[in-house]
PDB file of the backbone (N, CA, C, O) and the ligand in Angstrom, with CONECT records:
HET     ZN  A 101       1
ATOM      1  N   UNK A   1      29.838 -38.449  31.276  1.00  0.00           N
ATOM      2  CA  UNK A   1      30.139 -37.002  31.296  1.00  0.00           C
ATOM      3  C   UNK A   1      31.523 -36.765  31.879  1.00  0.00           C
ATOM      4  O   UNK A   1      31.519 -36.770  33.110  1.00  0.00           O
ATOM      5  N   UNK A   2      32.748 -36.552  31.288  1.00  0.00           N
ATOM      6  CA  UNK A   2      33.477 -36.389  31.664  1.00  0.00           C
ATOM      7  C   UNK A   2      34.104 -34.472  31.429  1.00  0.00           C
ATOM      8  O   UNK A   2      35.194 -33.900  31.424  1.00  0.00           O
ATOM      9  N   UNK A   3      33.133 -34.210  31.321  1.00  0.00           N
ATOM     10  CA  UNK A   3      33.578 -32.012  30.817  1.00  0.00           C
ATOM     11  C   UNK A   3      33.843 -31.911  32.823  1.00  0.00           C
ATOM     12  O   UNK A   3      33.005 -32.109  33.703  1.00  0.00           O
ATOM     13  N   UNK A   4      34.782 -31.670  32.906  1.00  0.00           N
ATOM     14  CA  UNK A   4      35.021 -30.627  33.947  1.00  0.00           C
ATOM     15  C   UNK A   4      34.051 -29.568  34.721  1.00  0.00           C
ATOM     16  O   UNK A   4      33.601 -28.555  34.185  1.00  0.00           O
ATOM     17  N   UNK A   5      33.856 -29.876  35.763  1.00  0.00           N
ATOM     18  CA  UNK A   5      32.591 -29.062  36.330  1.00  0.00           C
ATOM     19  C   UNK A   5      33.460 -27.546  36.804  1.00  0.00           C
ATOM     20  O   UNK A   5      32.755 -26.609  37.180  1.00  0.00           O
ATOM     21  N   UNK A   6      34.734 -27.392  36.773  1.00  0.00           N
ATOM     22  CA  UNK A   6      35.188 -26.160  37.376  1.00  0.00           C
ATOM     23  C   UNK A   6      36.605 -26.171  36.243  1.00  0.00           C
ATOM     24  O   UNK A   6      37.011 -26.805  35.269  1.00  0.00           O
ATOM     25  N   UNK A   7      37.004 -25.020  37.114  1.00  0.00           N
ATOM     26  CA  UNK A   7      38.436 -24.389  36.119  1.00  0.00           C
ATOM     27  C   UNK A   7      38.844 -24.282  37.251  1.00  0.00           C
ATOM     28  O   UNK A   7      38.348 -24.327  38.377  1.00  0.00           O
ATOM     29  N   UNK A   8      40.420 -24.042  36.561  1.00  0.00           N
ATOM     30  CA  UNK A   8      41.848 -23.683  37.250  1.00  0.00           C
ATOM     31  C   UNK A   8      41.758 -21.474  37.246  1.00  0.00           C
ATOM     32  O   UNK A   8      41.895 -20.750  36.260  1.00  0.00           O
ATOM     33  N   UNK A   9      41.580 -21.184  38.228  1.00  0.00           N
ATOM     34  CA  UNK A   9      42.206 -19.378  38.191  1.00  0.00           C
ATOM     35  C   UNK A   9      43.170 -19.247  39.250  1.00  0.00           C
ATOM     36  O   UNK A   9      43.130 -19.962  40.251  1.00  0.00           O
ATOM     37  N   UNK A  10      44.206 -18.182  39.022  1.00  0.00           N
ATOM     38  CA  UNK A  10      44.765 -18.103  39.667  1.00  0.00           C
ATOM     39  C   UNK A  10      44.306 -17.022  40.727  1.00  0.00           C
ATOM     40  O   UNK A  10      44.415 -15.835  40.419  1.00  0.00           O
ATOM     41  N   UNK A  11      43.862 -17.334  41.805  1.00  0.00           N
ATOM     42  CA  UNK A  11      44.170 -16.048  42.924  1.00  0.00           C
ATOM     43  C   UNK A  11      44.995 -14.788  42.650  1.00  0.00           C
ATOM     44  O   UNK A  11      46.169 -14.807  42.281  1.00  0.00           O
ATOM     45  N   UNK A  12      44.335 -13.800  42.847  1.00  0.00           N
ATOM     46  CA  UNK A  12      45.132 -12.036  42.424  1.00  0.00           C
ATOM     47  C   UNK A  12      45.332 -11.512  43.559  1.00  0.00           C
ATOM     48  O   UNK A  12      45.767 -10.368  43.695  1.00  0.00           O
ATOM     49  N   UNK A  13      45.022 -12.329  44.562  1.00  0.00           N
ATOM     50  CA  UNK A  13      45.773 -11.789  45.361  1.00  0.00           C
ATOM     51  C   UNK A  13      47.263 -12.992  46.294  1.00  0.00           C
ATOM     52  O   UNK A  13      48.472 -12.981  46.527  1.00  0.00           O
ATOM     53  N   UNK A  14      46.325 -13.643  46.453  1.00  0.00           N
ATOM     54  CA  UNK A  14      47.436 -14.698  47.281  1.00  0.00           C
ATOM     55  C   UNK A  14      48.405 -15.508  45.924  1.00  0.00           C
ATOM     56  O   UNK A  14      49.598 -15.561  46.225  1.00  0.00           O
ATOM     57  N   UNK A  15      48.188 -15.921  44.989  1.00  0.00           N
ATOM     58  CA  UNK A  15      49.012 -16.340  43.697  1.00  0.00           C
ATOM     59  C   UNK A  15      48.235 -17.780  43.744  1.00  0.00           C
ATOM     60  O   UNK A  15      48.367 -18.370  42.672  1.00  0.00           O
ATOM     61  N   UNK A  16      47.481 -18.478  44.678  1.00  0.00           N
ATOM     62  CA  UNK A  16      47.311 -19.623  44.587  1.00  0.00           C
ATOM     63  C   UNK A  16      45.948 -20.658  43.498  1.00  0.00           C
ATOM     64  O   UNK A  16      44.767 -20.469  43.790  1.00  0.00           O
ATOM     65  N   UNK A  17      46.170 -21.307  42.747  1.00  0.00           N
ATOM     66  CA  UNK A  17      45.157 -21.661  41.986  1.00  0.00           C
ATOM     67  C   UNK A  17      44.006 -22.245  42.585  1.00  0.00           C
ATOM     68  O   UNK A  17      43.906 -23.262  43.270  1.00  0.00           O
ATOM     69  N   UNK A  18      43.342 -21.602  42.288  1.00  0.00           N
ATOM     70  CA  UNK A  18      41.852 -22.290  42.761  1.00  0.00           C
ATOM     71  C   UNK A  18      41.011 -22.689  41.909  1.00  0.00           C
ATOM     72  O   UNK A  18      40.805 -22.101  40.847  1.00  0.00           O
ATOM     73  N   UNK A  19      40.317 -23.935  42.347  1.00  0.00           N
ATOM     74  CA  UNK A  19      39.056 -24.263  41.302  1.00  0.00           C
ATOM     75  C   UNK A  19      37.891 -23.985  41.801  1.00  0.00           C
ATOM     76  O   UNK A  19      37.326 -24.182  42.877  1.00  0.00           O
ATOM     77  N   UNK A  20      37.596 -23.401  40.634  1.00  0.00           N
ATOM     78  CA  UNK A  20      35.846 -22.570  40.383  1.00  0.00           C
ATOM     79  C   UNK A  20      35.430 -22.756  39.609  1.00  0.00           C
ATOM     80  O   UNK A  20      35.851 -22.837  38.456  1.00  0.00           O
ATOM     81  N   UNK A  21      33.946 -22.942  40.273  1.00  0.00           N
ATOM     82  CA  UNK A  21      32.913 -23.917  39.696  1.00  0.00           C
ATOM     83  C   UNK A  21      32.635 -23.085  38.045  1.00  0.00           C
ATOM     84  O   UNK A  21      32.597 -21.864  37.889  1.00  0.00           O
ATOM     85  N   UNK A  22      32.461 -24.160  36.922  1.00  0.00           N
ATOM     86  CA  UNK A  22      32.209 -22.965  35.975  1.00  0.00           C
ATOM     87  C   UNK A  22      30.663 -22.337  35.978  1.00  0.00           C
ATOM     88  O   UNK A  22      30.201 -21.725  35.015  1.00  0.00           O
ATOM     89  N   UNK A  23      30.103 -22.533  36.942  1.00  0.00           N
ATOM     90  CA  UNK A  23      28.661 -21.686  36.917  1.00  0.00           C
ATOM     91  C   UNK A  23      28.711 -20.373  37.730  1.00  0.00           C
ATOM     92  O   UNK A  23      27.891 -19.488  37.973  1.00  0.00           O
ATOM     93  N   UNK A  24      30.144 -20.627  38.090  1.00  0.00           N
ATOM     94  CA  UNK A  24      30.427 -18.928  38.928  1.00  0.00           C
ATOM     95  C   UNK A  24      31.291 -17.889  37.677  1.00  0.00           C
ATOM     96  O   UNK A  24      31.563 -16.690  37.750  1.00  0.00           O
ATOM     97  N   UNK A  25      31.521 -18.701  36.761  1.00  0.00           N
ATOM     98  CA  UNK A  25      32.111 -17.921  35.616  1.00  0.00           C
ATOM     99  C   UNK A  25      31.590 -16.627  35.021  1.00  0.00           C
ATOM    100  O   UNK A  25      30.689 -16.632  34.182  1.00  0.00           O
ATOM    101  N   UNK A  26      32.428 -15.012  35.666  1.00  0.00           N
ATOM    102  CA  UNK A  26      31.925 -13.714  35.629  1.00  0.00           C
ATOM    103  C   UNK A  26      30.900 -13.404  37.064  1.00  0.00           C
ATOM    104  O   UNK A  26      30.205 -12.392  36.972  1.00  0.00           O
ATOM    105  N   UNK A  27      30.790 -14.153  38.257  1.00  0.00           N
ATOM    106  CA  UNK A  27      30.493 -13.844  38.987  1.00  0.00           C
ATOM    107  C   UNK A  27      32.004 -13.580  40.107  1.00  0.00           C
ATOM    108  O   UNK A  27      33.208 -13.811  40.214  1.00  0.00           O
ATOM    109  N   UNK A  28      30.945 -12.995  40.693  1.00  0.00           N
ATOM    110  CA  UNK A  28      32.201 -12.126  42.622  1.00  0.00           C
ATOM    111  C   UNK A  28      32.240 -14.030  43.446  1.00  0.00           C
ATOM    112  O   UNK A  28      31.282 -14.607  43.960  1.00  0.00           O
ATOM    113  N   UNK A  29      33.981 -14.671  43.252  1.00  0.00           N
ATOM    114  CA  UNK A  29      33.793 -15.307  44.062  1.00  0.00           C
ATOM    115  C   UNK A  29      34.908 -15.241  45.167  1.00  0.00           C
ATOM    116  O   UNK A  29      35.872 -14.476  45.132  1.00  0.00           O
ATOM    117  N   UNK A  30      34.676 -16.016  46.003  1.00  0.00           N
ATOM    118  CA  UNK A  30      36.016 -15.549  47.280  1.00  0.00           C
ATOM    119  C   UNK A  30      37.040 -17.040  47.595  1.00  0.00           C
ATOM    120  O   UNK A  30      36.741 -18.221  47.772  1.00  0.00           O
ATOM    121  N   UNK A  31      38.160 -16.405  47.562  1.00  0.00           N
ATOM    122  CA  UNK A  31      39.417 -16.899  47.594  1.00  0.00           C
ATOM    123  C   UNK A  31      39.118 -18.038  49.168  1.00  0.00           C
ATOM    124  O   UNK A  31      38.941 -17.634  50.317  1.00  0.00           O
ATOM    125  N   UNK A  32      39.146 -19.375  48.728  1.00  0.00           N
ATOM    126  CA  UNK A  32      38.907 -20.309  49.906  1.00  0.00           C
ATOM    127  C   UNK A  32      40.306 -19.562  50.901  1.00  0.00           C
ATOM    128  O   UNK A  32      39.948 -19.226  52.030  1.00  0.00           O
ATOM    129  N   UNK A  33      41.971 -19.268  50.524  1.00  0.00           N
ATOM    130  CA  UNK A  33      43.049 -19.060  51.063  1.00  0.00           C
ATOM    131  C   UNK A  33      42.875 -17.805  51.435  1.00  0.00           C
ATOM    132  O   UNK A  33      42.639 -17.896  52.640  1.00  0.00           O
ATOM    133  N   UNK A  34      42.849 -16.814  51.174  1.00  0.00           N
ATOM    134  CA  UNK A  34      43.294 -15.464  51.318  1.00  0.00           C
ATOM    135  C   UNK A  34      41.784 -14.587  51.643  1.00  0.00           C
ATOM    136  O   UNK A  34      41.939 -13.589  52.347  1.00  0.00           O
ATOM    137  N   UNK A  35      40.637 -14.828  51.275  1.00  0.00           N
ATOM    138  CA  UNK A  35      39.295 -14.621  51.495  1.00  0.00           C
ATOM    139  C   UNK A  35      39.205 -13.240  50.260  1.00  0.00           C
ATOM    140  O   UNK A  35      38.236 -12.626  49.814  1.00  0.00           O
ATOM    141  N   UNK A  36      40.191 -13.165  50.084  1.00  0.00           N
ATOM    142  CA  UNK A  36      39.725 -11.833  49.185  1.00  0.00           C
ATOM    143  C   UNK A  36      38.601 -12.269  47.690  1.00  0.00           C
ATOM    144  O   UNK A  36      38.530 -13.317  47.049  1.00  0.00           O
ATOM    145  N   UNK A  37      37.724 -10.748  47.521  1.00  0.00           N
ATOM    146  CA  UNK A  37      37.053 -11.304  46.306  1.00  0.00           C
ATOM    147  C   UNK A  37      37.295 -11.126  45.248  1.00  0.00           C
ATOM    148  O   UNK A  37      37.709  -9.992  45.011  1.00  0.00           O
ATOM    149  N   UNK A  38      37.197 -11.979  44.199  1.00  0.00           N
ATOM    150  CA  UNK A  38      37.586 -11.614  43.085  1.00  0.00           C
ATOM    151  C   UNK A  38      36.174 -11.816  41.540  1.00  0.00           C
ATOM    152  O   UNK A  38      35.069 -12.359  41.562  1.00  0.00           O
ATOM    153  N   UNK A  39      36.790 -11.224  40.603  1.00  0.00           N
ATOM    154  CA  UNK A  39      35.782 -12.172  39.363  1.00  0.00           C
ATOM    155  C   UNK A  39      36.071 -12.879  38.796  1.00  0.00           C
ATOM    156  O   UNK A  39      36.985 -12.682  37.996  1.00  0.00           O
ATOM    157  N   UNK A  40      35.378 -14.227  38.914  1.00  0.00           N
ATOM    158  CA  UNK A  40      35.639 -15.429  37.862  1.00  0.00           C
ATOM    159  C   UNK A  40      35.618 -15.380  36.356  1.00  0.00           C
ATOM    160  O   UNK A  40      34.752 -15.060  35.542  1.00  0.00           O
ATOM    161  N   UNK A  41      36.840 -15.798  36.259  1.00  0.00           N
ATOM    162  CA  UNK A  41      36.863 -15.660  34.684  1.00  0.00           C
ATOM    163  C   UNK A  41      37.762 -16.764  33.556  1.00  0.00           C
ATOM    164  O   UNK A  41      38.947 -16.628  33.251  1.00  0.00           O
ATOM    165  N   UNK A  42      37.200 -17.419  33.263  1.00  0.00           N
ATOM    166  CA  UNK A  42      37.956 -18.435  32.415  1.00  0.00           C
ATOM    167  C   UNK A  42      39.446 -17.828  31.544  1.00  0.00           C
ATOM    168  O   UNK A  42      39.277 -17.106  30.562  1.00  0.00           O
ATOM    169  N   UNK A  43      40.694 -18.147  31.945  1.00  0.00           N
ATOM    170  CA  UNK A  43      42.036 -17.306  31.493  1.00  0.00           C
ATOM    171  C   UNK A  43      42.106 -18.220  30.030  1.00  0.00           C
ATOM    172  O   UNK A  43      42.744 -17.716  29.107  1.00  0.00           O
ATOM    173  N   UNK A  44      41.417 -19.631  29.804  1.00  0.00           N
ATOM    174  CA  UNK A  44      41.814 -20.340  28.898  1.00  0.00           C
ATOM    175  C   UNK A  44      42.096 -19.255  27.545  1.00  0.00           C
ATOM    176  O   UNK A  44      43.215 -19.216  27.032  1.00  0.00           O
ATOM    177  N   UNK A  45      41.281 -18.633  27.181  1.00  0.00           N
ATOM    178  CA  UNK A  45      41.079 -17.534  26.251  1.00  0.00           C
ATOM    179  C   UNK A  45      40.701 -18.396  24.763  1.00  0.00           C
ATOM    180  O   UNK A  45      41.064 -18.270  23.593  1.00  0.00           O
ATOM    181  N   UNK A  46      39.605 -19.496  25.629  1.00  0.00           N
ATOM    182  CA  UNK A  46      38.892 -20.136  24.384  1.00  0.00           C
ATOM    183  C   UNK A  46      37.631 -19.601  23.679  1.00  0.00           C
ATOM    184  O   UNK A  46      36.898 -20.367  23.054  1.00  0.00           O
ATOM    185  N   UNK A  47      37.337 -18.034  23.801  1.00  0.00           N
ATOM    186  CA  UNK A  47      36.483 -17.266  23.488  1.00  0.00           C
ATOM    187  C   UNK A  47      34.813 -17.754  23.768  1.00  0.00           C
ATOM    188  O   UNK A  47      33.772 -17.585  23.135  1.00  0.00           O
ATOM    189  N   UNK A  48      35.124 -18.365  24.913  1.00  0.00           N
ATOM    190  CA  UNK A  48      33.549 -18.643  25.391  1.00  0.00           C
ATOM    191  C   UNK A  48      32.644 -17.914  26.633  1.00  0.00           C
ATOM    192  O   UNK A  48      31.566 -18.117  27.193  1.00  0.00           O
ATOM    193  N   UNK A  49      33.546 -17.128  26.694  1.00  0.00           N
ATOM    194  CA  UNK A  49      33.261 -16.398  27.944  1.00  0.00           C
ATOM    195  C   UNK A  49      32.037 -15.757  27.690  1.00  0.00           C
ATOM    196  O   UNK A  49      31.535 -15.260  26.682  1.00  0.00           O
ATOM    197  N   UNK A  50      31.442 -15.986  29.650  1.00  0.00           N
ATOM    198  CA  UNK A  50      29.973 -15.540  29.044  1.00  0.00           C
ATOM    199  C   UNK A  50      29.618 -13.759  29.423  1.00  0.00           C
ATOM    200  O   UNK A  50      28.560 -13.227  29.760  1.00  0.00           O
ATOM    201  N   UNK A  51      31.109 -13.133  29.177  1.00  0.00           N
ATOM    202  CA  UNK A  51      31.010 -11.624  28.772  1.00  0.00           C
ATOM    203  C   UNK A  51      30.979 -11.256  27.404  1.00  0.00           C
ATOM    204  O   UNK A  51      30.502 -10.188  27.020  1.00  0.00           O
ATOM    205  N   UNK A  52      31.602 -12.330  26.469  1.00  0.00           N
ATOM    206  CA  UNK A  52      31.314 -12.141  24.938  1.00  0.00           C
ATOM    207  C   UNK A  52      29.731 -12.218  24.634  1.00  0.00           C
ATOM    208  O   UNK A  52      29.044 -11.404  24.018  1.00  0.00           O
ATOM    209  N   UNK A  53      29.306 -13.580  25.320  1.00  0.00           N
ATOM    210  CA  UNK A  53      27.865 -14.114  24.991  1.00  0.00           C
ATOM    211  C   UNK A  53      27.054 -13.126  25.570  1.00  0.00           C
ATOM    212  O   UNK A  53      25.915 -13.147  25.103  1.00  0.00           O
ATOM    213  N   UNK A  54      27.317 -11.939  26.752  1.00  0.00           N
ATOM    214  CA  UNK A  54      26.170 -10.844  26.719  1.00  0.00           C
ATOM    215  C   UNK A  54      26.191  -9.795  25.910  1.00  0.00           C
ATOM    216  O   UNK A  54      25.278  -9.013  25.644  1.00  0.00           O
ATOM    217  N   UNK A  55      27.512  -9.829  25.458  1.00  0.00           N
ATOM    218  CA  UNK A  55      27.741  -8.829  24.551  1.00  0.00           C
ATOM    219  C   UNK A  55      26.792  -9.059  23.332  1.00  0.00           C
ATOM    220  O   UNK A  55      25.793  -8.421  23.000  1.00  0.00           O
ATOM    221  N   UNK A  56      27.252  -9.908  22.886  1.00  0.00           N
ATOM    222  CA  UNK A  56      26.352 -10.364  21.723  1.00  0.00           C
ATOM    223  C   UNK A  56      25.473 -10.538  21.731  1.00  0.00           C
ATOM    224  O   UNK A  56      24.971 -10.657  20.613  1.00  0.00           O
ATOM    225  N   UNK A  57      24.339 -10.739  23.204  1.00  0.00           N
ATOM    226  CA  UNK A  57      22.991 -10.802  23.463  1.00  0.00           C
ATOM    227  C   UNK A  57      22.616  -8.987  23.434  1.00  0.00           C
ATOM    228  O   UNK A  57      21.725  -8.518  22.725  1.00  0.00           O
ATOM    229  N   UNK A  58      23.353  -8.297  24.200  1.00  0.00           N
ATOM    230  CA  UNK A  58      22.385  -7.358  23.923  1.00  0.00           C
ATOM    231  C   UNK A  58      22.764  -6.496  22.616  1.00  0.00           C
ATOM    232  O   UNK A  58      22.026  -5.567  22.288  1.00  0.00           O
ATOM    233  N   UNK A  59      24.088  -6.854  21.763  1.00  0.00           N
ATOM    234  CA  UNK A  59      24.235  -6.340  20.446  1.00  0.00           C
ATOM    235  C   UNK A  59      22.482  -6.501  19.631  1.00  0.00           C
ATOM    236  O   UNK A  59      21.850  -5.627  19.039  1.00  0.00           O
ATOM    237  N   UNK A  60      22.115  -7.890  19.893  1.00  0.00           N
ATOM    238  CA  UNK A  60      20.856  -8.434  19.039  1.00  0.00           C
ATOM    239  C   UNK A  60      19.948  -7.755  19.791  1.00  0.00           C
ATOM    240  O   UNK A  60      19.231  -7.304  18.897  1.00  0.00           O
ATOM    241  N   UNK A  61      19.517  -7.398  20.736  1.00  0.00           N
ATOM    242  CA  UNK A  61      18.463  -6.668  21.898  1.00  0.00           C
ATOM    243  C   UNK A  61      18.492  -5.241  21.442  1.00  0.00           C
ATOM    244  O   UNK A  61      17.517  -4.605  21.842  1.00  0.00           O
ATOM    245  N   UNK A  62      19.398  -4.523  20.668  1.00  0.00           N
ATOM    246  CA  UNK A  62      19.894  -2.829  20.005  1.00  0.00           C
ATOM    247  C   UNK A  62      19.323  -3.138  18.755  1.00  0.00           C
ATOM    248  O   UNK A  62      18.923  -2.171  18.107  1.00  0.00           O
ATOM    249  N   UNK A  63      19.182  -4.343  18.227  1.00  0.00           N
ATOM    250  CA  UNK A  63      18.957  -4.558  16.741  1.00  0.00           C
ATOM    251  C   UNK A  63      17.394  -4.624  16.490  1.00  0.00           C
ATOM    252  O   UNK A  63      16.773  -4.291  15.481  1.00  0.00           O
ATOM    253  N   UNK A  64      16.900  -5.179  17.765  1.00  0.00           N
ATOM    254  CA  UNK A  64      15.187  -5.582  17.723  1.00  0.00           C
ATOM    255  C   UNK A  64      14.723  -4.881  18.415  1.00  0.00           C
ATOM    256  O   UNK A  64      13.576  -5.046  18.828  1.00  0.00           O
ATOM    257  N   UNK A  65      15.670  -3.621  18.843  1.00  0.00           N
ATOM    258  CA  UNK A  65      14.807  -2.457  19.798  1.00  0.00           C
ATOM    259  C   UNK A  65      14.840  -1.409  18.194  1.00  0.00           C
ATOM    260  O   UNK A  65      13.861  -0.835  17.718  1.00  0.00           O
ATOM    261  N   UNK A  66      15.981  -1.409  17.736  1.00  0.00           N
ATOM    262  CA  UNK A  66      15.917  -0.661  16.414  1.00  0.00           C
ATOM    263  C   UNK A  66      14.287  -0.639  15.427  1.00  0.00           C
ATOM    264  O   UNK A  66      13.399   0.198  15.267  1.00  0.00           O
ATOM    265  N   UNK A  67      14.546  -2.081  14.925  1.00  0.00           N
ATOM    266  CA  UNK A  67      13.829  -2.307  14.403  1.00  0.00           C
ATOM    267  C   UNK A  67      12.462  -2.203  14.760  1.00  0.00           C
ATOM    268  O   UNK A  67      11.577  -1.819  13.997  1.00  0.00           O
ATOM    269  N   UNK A  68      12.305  -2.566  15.976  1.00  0.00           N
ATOM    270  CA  UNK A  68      10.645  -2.481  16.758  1.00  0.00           C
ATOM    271  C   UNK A  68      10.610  -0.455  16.743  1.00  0.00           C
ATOM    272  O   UNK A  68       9.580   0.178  16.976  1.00  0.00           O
ATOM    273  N   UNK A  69      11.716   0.075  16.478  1.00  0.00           N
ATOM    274  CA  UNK A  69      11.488   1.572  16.450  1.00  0.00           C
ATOM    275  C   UNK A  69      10.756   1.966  15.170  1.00  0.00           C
ATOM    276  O   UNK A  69       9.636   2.431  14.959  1.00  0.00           O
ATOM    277  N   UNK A  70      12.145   1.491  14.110  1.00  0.00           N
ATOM    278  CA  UNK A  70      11.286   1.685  13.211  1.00  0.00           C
ATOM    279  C   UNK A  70       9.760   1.186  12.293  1.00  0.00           C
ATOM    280  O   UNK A  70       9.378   1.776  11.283  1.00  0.00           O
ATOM    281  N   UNK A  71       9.266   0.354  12.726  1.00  0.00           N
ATOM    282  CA  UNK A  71       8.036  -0.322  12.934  1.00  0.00           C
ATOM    283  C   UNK A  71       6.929   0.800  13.149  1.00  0.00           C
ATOM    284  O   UNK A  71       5.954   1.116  12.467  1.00  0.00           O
ATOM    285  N   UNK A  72       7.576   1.414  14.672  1.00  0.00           N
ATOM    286  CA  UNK A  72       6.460   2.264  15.531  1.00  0.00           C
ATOM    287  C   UNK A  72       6.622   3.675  14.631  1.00  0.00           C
ATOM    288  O   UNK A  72       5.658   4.432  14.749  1.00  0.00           O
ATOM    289  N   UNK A  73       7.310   3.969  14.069  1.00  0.00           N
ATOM    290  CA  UNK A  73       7.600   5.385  13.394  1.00  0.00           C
ATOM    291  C   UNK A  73       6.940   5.215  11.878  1.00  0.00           C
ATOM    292  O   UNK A  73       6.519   6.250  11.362  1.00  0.00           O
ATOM    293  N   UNK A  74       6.826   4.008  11.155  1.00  0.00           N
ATOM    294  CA  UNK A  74       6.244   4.093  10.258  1.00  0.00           C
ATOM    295  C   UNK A  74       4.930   4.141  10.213  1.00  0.00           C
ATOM    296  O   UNK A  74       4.159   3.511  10.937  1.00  0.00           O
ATOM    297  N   UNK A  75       4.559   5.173   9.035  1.00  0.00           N
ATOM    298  CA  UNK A  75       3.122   5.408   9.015  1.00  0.00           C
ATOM    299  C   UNK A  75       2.073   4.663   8.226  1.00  0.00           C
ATOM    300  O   UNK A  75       1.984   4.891   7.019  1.00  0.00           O
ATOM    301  N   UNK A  76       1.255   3.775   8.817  1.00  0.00           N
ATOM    302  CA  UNK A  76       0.135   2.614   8.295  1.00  0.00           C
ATOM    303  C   UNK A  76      -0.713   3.527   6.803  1.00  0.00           C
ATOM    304  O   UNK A  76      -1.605   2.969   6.164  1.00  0.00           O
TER     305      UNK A  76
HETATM  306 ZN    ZN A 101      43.755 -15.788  47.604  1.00  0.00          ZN2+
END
């Protein structure tokens, strides 16, 4: 297994790069240097971010609440 267990972000507040773990990716984490908090977020902009992947989870969750509507509205 050689995948990288963390990423490179840069600190927004102090400028300094820090590595974070990628299971904190879109969570509040705090600056080991400067203590301030920030949100983790992969800058690669390899479209894997897991704010796309909720997006798209609850896009499908609008689709099967739809559908389970119209289900309940039709008449047997
Ligand atoms: Zn900092």
């Amino acid at each position: 297994m050689s995948k990288p267990a963390f990423f490179l972000q840069e600190c927004g507040t102090c400028g300094r790069n820090l590595r974070i773990r990628v299971e904190y990716l879109g969570k509040r984490v705090v600056c080991q240097h400067c203590k301030s908090h920030f949100r983790a977020a992969d800058g690669g902009g390899r479209g894997d971010s897991p704010v796309k992947v909720e997006s798209v989870i609850l896009k499908r969750a609008d689709q099967l609440l739809a559908a389970a509507d119209e289900m309940r509205q039709r008449p047997r």
